[in-house]
C-alpha positions in Angstrom: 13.9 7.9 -29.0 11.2 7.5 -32.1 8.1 6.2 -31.5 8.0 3.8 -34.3 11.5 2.0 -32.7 9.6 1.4 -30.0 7.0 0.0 -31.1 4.4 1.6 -28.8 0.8 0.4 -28.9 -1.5 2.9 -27.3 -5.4 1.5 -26.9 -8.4 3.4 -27.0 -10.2 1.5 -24.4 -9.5 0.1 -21.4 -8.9 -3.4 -20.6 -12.1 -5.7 -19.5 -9.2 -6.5 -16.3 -8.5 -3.3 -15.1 -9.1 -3.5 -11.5 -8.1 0.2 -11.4 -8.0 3.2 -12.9 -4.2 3.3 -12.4 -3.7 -0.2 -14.5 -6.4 0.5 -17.0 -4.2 3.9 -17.8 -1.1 1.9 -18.1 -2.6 -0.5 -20.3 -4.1 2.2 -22.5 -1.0 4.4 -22.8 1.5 1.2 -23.8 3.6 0.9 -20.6 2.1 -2.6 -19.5 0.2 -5.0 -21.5 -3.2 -6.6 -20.3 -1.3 -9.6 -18.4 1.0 -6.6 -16.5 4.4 -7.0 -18.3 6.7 -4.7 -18.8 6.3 -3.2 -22.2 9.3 -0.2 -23.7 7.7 2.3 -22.1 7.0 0.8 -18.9 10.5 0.0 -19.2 11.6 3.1 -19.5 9.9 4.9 -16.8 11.3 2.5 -13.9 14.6 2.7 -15.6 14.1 6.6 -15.0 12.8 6.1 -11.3 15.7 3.8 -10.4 18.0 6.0 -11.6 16.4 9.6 -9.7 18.1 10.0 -6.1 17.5 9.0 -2.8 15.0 11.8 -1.9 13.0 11.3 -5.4 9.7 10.3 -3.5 9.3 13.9 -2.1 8.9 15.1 -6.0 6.4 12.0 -6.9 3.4 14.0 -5.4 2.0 11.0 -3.7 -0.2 10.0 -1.0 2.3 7.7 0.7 1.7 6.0 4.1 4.8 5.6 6.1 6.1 3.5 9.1 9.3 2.9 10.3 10.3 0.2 8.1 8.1 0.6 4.9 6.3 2.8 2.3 2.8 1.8 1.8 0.1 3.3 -1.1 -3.5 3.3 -0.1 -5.7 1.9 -2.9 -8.6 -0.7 -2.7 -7.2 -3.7 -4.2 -4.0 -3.5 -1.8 -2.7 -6.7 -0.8 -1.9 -5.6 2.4 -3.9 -3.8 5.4 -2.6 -0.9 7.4 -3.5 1.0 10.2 -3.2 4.6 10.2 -3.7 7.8 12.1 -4.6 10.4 9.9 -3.8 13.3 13.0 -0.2 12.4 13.2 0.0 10.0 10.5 1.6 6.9 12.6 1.1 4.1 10.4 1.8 0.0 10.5 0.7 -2.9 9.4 -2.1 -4.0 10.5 -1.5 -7.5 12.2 1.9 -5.6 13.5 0.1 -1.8 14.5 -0.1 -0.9 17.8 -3.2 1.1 19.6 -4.3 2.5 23.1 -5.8 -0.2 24.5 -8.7 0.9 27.5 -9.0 -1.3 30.8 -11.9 -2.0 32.6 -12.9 -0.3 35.4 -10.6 -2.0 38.2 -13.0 -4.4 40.4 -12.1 -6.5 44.0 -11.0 -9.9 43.0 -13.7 -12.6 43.7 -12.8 -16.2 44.5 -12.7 -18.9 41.6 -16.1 -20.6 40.9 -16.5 -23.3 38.8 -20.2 -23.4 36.6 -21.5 -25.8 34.3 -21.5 -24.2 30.9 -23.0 -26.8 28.4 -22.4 -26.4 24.9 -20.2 -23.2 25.3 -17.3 -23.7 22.9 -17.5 -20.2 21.9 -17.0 -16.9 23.5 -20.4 -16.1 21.9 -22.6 -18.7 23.2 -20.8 -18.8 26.6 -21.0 -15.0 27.3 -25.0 -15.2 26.2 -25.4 -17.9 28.8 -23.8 -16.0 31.8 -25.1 -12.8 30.5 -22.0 -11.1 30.0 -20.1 -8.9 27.8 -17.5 -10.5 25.9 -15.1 -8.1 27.7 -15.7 -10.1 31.0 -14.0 -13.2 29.1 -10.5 -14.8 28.5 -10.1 -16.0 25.4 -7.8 -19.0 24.8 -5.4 -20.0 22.0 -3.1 -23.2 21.2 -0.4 -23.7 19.4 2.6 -25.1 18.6 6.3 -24.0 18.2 7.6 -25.3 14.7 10.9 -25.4 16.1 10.8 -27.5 18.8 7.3 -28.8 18.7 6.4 -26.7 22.2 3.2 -25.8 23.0 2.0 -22.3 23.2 -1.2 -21.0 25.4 -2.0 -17.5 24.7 -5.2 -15.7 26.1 -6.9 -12.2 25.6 -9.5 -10.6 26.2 -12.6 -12.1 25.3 -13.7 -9.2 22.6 -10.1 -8.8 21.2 -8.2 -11.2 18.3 -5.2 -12.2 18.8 -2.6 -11.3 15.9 -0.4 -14.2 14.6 2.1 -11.7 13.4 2.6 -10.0 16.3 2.9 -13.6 18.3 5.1 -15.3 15.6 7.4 -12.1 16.5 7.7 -13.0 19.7 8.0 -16.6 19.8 8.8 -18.1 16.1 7.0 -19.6 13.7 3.8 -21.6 14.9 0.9 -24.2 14.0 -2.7 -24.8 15.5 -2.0 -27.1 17.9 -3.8 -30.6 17.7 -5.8 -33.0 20.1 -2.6 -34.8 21.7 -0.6 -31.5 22.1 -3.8 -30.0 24.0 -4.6 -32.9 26.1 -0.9 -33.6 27.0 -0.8 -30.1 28.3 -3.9 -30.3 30.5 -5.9 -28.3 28.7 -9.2 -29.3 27.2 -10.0 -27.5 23.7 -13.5 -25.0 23.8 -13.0 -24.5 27.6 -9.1 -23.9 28.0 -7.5 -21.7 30.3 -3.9 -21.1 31.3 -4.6 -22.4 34.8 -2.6 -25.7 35.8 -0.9 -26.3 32.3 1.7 -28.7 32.2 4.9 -27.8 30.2 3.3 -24.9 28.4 4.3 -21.6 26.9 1.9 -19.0 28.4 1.3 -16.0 27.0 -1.0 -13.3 28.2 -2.1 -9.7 26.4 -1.2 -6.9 28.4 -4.8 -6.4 28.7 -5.4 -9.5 30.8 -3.2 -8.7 34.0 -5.5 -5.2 34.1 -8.1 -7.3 34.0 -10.3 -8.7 36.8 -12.9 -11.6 37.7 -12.5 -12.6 33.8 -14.8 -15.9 32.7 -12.2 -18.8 31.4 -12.3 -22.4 30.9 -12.0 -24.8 33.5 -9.8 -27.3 31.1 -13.2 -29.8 31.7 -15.4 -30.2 29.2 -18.6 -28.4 30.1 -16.8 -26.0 32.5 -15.8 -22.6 33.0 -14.3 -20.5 36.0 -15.9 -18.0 37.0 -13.6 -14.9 38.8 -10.2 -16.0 37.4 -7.5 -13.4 37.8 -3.5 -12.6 36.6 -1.4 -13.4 38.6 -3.0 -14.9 41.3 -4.3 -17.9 39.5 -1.8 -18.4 37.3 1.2 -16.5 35.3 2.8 -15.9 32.2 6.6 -16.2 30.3 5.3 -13.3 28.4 3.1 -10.4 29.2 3.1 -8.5 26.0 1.0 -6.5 23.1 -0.7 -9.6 21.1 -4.1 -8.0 19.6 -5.1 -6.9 16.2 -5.7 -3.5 15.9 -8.8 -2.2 14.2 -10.7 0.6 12.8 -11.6 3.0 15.4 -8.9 2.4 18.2 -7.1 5.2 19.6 -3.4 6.0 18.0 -0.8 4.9 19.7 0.6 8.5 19.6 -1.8 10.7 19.8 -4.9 8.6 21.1 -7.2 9.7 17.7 -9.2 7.1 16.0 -7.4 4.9 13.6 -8.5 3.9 10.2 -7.7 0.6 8.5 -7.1 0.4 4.6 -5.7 -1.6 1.9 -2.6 -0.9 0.8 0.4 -2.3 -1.5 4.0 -1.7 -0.6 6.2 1.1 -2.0 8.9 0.2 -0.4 10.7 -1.5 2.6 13.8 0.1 4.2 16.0 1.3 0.9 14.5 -1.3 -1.3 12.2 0.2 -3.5 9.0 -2.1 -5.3 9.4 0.0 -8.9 6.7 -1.6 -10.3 4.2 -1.6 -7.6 5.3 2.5 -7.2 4.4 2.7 -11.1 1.2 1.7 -10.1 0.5 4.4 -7.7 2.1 7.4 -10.0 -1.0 6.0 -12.8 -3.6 6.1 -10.1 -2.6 9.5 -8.5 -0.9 11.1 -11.6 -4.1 10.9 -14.7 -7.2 12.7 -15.7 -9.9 11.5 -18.5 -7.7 11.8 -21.1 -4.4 9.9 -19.6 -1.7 9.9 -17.8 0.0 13.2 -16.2 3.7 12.0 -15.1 5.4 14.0 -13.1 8.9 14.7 -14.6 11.4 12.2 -12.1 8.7 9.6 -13.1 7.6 10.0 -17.1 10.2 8.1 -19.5 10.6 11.1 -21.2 10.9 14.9 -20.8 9.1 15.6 -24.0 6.8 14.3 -26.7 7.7 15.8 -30.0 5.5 15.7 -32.4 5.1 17.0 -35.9 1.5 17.7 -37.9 2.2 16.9 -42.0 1.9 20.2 -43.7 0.9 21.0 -47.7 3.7 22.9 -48.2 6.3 22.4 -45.7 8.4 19.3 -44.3 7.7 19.8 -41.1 8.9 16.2 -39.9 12.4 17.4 -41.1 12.2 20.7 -39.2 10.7 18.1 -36.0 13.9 16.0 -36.6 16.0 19.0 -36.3 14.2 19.9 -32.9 14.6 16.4 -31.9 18.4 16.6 -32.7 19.1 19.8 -30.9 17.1 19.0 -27.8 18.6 15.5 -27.5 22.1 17.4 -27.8 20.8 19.5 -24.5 20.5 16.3 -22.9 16.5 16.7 -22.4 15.1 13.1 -23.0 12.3 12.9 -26.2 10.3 10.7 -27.1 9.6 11.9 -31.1 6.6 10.3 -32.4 7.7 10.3 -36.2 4.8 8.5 -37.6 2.7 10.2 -40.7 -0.1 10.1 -38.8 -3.5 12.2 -38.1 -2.9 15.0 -36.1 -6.1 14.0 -33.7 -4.3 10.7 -33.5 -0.7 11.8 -32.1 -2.6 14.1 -29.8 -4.6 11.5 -28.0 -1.3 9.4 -27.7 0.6 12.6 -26.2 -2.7 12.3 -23.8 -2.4 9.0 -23.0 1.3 8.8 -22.6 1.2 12.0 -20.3 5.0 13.3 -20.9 5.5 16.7 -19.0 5.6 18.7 -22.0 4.4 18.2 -25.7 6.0 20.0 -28.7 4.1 20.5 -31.9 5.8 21.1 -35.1 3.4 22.3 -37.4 3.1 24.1 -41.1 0.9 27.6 -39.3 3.6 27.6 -36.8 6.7 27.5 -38.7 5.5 29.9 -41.1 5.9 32.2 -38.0 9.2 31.3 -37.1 7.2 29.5 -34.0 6.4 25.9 -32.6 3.9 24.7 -30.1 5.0 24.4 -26.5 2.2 22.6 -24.3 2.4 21.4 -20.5 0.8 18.7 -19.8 -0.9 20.1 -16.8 -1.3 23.3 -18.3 -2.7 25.3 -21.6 -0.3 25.7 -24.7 1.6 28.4 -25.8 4.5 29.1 -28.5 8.0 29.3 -28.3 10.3 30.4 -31.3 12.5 28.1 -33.4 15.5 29.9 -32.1 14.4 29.6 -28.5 13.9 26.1 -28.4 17.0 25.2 -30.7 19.6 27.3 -28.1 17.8 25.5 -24.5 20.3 24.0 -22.2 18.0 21.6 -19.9 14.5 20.6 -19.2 14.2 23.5 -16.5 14.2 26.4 -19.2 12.1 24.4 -21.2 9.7 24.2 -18.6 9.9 27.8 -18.0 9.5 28.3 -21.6 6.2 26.4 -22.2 4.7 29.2 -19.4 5.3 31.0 -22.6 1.4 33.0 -24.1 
């Protein structure tokens, strides 16, 4: 393809926008424009990457983050949060990740006590009043079923939060339950507890039942329990993982510390996000000049270029070049414009193809060309050589060339 038919416009700065480096290289090198459409070349490098094989991540060269249903990417301005375990790299969602959870030490059950606890709507202000850790608490949570308008209790640990997504997977979609729903259930909101609901959902954490002598609410306004314990006092439909995961907890696997990051999705399952995966190959694939494509990602195997000479027609020799590599079936992108040489280099920069050819007067007046890798210092390869390769492999091993 010539450069000119696609009417590439490269920038030399980046975009007042860029949130990243990754987007501010795309910009600048003519794949995306500032309000991230696709432009030609953009185009033309997913059309590439949808068209590579089903094992085409393991050549990307990325730092991918993978659970059993998706493909996440690590960068700042993720819209998503994972959990991950750098030791043996188990990695989630995280408002879905899973993590060694440690009991107290185990303790003789006490009997029930109800105290007056004024003004102790919080786990905060109640465990300051008793002068307790916030581990010594049950924490409780109301809802409502959208489906059939049933009302859902849930209580952990007073220092855990619960995770919606994890609870939504076990029970359906749900809404904060409101004033009638509570009262009609018994409970009393700031100083609920599971204990004599009436036609309630319970769930419990898996945390609670290893749990003694825990501080709930005594469903009275005013009131907490003192010494309330699973399942003497009361018991659950569901006894199962409903806590958020964060930074620090032990792996699921392997018990080392997880950390938390922002992410944004690769993939889920087979599906593949191309444009979000363009993203990462800009931010992992650059240095200060441009982008550095890896060749199952660039939208073209080569950038052929020629440098006008005083003498010779060295576009004319370039087209030749183009022709005979095009007829090998290695894809080129042939920037034919009369331009200054300083200019088409900084464009081959930007635009990062694997390899750059130069066509230029000094060279063919030896019989040679320019072969650069992107990644890698130039060398020259004769006219003959490059006019008689068969694929983008011996090319490659051509441009090794001094």
């Amino acid at each position: 393809m010539k450069y000119t038919s696609l009417s590439i416009q490269t920038q030399r700065e980046f975009p007042n926008n860029a949130r990243t480096q990754g987007f501010g290289w795309l910009v600048r090198a003519g794949y995306i424009n500032r309000d991230n459409q696709l432009l030609p070349l953009g185009e033309g490098m997913l059309a590439r990457l949808r068209t590579s094989d089903s094992s085409f991540f393991s050549h990307l060269s990325l730092p991918l983050h993978k659970s059993e249903q998706a493909t996440f990417f690590p960068i700042s301005t993720g819209d998503i949060e994972i959990s991950h375990c750098p030791s043996c790299h188990y990695t989630e969602r995280l408002e879905l990740a899973q993590f060694k959870k440690t009991a107290l030490p185990r303790e003789e059950e006490r009997p029930l006590e109800k105290v007056s606890t004024p003004d102790c709507n919080t786990i905060e202000a109640l465990a300051k009043l008793l002068n307790i850790s916030k581990e010594k608490t049950a924490k409780a949570l109301m809802f409502v079923r959208k489906a059939d308008n049933k009302f859902i209790f849930v209580a952990v640990r007073g220092d855990m939060q619960l995770s919606e997504a994890k609870l939504r997977k076990l029970v359906g979609e749900v809404g904060l339950a409101d004033a009638e729903s509570i009262s009609k259930s018994g409970a009393e909101a700031g100083y609920a507890s599971p204990i004599d609901l009436k036609d309630a959902l319970i769930l419990v954490d898996d945390l609670i039942p290893q749990s003694q002598n825990l501080v709930a609410g005594a469903n009275e306004t005013g009131y907490h329990l003192l010494n309330t314990n699973y399942p003497r006092d009361y018991v659950a439909e569901m006894v199962a993982d409903l806590v958020q995961a964060k930074a620090g907890d032990g792996c699921p696997k392997c018990g080392n510390p997880l950390e938390v990051s922002s992410a944004i999705q690769i993939a889920s399952g087979t599906e593949v996000d191309f444009e979000n995966l363009m993203l990462a190959l800009a931010e992992t694939h650059h240095d200060d000049k441009g982008l550095k494509l890896p060749l199952s990602a660039a939208p073209f195997d080569v950038y052929l270029m020629h440098v006008p000479g005083k003498t010779m027609d060295t576009k004319a020799k370039a087209e030749e070049i183009y022709n005979a590599l095009q007829n090998a079936g290695i894809s080129v992108l042939f920037d034919d414009r009369d331009e200054r040489a300083g200019v088409k280099f900084n464009d081959a920069d930007l635009i990062g193809c694997p390899v750059r050819v130069t066509v230029g007067e000094k060279g063919l007046q030896n019989g040679m060309v320019e072969l650069k890798q992107r990644s890698s210092g130039a060398g020259k390869i004769s006219l003959e050589q490059i006019s008689t390769v068969k694929n983008i492999s011996e090319l490659l091993e051509e441009s090794l060339y001094e």
